[in-house]
C-alpha positions as CSV (number, residue, x, y, z in Angstrom):
1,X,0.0,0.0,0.0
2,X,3.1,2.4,1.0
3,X,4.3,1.8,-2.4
4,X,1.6,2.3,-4.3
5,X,1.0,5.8,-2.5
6,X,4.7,6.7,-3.3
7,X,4.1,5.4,-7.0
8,X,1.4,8.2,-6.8
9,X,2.9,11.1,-5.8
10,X,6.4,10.1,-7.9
11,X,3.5,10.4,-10.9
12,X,2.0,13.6,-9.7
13,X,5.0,15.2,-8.9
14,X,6.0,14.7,-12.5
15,X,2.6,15.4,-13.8
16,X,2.9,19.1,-11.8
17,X,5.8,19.8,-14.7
18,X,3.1,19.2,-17.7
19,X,1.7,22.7,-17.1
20,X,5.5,24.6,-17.5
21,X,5.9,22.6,-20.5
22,X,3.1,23.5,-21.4
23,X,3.5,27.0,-21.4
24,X,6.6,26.6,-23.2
25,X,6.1,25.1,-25.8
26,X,4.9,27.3,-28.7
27,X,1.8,25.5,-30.3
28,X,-1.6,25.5,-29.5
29,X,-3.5,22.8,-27.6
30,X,-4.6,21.3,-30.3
31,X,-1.4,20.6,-31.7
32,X,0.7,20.3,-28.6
33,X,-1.7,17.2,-27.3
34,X,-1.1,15.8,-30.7
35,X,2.8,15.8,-31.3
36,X,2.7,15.0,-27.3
37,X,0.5,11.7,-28.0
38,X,2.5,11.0,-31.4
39,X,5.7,11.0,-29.8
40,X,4.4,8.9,-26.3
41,X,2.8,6.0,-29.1
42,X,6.1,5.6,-30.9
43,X,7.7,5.3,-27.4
44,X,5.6,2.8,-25.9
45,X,6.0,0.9,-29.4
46,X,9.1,0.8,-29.2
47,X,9.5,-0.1,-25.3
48,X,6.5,-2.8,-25.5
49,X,8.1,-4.5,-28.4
50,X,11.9,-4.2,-26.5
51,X,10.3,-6.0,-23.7
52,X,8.2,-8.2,-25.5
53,X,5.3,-7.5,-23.2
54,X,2.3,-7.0,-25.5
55,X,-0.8,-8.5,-24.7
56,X,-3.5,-9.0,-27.5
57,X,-6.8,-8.2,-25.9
58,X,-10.4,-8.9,-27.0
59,X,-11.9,-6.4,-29.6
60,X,-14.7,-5.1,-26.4
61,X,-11.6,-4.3,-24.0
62,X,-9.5,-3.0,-27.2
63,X,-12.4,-0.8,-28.4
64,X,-13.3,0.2,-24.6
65,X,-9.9,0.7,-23.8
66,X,-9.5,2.8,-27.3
67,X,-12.5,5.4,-26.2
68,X,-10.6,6.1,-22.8
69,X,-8.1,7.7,-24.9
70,X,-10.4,10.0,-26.6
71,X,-11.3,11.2,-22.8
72,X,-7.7,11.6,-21.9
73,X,-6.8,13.6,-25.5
74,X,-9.9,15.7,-24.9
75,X,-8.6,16.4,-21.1
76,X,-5.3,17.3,-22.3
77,X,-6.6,19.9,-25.2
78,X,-9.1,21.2,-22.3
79,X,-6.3,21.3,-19.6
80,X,-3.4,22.9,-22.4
81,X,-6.8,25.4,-23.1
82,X,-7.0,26.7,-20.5
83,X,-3.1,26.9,-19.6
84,X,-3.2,28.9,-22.8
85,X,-6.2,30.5,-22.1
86,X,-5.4,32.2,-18.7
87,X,-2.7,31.0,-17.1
88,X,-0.3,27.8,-15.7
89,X,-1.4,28.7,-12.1
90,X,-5.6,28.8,-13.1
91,X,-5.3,25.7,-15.1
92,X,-3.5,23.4,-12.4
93,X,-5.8,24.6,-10.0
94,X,-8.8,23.6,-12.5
95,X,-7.8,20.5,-12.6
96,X,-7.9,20.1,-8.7
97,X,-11.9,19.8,-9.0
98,X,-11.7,16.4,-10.6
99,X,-11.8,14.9,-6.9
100,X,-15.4,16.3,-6.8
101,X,-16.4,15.0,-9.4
102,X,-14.1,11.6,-9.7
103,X,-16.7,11.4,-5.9
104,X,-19.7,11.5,-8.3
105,X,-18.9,9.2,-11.1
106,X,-16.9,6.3,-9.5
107,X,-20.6,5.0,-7.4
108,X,-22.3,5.3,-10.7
109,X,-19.1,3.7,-13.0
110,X,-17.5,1.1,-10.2
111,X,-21.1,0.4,-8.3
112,X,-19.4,1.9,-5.2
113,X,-21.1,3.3,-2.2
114,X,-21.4,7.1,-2.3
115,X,-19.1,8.4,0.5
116,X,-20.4,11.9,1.7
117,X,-17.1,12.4,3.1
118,X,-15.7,12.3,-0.5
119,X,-18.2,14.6,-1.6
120,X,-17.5,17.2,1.3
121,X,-13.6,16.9,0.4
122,X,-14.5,17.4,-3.5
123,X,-16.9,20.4,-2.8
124,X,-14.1,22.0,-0.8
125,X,-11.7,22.0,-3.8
126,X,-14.5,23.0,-6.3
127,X,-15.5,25.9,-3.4
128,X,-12.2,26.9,-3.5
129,X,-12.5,27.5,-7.6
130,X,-15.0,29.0,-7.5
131,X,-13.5,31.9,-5.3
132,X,-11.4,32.5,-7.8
133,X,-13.9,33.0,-10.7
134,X,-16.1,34.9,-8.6
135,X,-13.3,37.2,-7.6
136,X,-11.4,37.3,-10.6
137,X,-13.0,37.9,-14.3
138,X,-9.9,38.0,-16.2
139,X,-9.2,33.8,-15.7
140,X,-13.3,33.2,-17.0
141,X,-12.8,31.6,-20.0
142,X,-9.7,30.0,-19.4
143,X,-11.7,28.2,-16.0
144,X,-14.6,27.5,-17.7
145,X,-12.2,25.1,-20.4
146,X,-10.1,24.0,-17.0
147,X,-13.5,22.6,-15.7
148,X,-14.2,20.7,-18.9
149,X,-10.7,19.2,-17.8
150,X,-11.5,18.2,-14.8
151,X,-14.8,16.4,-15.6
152,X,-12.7,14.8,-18.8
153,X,-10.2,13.3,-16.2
154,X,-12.5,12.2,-13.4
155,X,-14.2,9.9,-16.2
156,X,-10.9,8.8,-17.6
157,X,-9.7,8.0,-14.1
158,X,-13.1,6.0,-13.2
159,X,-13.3,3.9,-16.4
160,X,-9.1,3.1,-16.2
161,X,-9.7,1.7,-12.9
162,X,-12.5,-0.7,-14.0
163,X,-10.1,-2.0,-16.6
164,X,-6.8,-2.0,-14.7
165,X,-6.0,-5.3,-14.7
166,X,-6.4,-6.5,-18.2
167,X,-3.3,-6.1,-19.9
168,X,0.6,-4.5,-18.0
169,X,0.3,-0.7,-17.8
170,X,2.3,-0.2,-20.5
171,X,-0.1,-2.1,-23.1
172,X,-2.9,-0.1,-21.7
173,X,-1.6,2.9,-22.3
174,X,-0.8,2.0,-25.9
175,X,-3.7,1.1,-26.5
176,X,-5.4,4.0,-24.8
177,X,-3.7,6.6,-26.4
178,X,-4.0,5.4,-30.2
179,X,-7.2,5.9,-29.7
180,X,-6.4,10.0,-28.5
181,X,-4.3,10.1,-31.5
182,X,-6.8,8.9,-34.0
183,X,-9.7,11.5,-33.0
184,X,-6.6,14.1,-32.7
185,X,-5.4,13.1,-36.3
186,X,-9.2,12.6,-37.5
187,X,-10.3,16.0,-36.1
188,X,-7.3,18.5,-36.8
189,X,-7.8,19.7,-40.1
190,X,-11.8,20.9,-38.7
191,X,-9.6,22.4,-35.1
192,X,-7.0,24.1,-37.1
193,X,-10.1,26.0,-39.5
194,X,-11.9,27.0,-36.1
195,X,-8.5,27.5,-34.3
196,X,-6.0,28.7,-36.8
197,X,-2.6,29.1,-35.8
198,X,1.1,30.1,-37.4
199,X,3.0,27.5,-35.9
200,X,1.7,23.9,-37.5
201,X,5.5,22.6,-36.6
202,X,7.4,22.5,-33.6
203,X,10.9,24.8,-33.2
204,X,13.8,23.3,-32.1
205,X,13.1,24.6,-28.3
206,X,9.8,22.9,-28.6
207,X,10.9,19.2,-29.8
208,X,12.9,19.5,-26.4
209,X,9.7,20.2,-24.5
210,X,7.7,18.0,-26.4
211,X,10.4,14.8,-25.8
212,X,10.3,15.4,-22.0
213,X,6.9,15.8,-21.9
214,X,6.2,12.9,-24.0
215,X,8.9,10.3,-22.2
216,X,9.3,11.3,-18.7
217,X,6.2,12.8,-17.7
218,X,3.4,10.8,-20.0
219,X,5.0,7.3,-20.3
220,X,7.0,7.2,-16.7
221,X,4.2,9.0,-15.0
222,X,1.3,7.1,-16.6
223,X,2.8,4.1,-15.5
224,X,3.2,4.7,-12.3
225,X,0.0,5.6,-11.9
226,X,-1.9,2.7,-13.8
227,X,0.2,0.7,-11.6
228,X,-1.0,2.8,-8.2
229,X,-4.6,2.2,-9.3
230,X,-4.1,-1.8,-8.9
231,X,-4.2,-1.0,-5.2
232,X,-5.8,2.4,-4.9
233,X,-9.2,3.9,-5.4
234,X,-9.6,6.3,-8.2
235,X,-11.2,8.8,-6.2
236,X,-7.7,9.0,-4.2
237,X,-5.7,9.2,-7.4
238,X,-7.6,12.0,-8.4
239,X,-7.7,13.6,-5.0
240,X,-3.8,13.2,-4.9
241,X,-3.5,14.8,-8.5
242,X,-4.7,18.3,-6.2
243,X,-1.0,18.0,-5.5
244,X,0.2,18.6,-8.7
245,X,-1.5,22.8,-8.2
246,X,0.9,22.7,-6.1
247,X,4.2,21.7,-7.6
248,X,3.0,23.6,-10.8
249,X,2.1,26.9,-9.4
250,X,5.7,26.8,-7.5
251,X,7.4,26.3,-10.5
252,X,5.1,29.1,-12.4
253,X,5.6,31.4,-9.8
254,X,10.0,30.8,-10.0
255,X,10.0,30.9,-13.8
256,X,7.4,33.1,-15.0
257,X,6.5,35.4,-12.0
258,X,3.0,34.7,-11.7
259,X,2.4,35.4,-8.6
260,X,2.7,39.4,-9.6
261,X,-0.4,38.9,-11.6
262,X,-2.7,36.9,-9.5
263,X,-5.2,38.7,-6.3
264,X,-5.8,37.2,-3.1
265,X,-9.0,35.5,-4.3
266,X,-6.4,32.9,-5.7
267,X,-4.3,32.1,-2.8
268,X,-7.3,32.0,-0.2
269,X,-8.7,29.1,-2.9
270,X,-5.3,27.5,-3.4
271,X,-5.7,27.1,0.6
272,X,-8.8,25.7,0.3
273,X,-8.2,23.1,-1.9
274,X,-4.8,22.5,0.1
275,X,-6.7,21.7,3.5
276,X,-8.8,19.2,1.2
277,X,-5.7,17.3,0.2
278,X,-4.6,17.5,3.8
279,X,-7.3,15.8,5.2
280,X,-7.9,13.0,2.1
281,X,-4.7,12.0,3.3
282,X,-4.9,12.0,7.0
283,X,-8.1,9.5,6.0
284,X,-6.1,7.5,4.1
285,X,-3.3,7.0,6.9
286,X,-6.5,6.6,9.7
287,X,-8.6,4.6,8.2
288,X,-6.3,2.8,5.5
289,X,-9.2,3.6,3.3
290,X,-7.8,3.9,-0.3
């Protein structure tokens, strides 16, 4: 159990450098999920057939397996959205009210029993959200898009942990994500006409980005975390992802300075969602409850 919470937080450390990168990188979200996914399928190709770990699966779990990686590629075009869209700092701490809604689905998905505890927690983080839209108009449209990211990635979440243990992480993901990159690759000519952009190919700088992003923090980190769901409940993955705010907004706040352009609305919601964390994890410890 120890290891499968420090599998976790390895993950969502890792997944708290995703909004830098990012920021960096000079494509739109669109684009930037779709060289991100490219590069992560020819990497887990490669790897899976180095290993010679593949598993062939029944066309259901193949096909199932294939429409959780149209949630995930939609999450990651609504989570780089609204990176893009307002800032690093408001999009991580979008993403923090997936445990509200990971509390909603997972009863109606895994045919658990709806824990109003969990619903408390969740509500806390999406309270704390919401003090920042309220408070501050300029971060609207670029919450409204981190919302959508959060809902994306509470289904995702749910529906990996119902299929967890039919094939090695690895295979999953593979699986998973070919299925992101054929709606990405299906649907880009129709997102490029609505959402035109002058950079269609990556610079130099942004191949960099796009190779850690892709290897260390989508491969190594999904890994983890498929594994971690073998032993945890998805509502505590998704609950320890509110981390990632955290390392994120550090990071934001050392290399771009955002901290100079954000009021106090943001930091008294930040808190709030921190003292949810806090006390998901005292649970956990108290009542070995994951």
């Amino acid at each position: 159990m120890k290891q499968a919470l420090i599998k976790v937080h390895i993950s969502v450390f890792l997944a708290g450098f995703t909004g830098i990168l990012g920021a960096l990188i000079q494509l739109n979200e669109g684009l930037l999920v779709w060289y991100r996914i490219f590069l992560t399928v020819i990497a887990l190709f490669f790897l899976i057939r180095w290993k010679g770990s593949l598993k062939k699966l029944a066309t259901s779990s193949v096909i199932k397996l294939i429409g959780i990686g149209i949630l995930i590629a939609l999450h990651w075009v609504c989570f780089y959205g609204s990176i893009k869209y307002a800032n690093v700092s408001i999009g991580l701490v979008c993403f923090a009210s997936s445990g509200f809604f990971t509390a909603l689905f997972e009863p109606i998905f895994t045919h658990k029993r709806i824990s109003l505890i969990e619903i408390i927690l969740g509500l806390l983080s999406l309270a704390g959200i919401y003090l920042i839209f309220h408070f501050d108009a300029r971060y609207r449209t670029g919450i409204i898009i981190g919302i959508a990211s959060a809902i994306l990635s509470a289904l995702f979440s749910v529906l990996n942990k119902r299929h967890v243990n039919i094939a090695p992480p690895q295979t999953i993901m593979l699986y998973e994500l070919s299925g992101g990159l054929l709606l990405l690759t299906l649907f880009m000519p129709v997102y490029l006409h609505y959402f035109p952009t002058e950079n269609i190919f990556p610079s130099l700088k942004d191949w960099i980005w796009l190779l850690l992003l892709s290897l260390l923090c989508t491969v190594f980190a999904m890994d983890l975390m498929l594994q971690a769901l073998q032993k945890v409940s998805a509502f505590t993955i998704n609950l320890s992802l509110n981390l990632e705010p955290v390392y994120g907004i550090i990071l934001a706040f050392l290399l771009f300075h955002e901290n100079e352009k954000l009021n106090n609305s943001f930091y008294w919601g930040v808190s709030m969602i921190a003292v949810s964390v806090l006390l998901q994890m005292i649970r956990i410890v108290k009542y070995k409850k994951v």
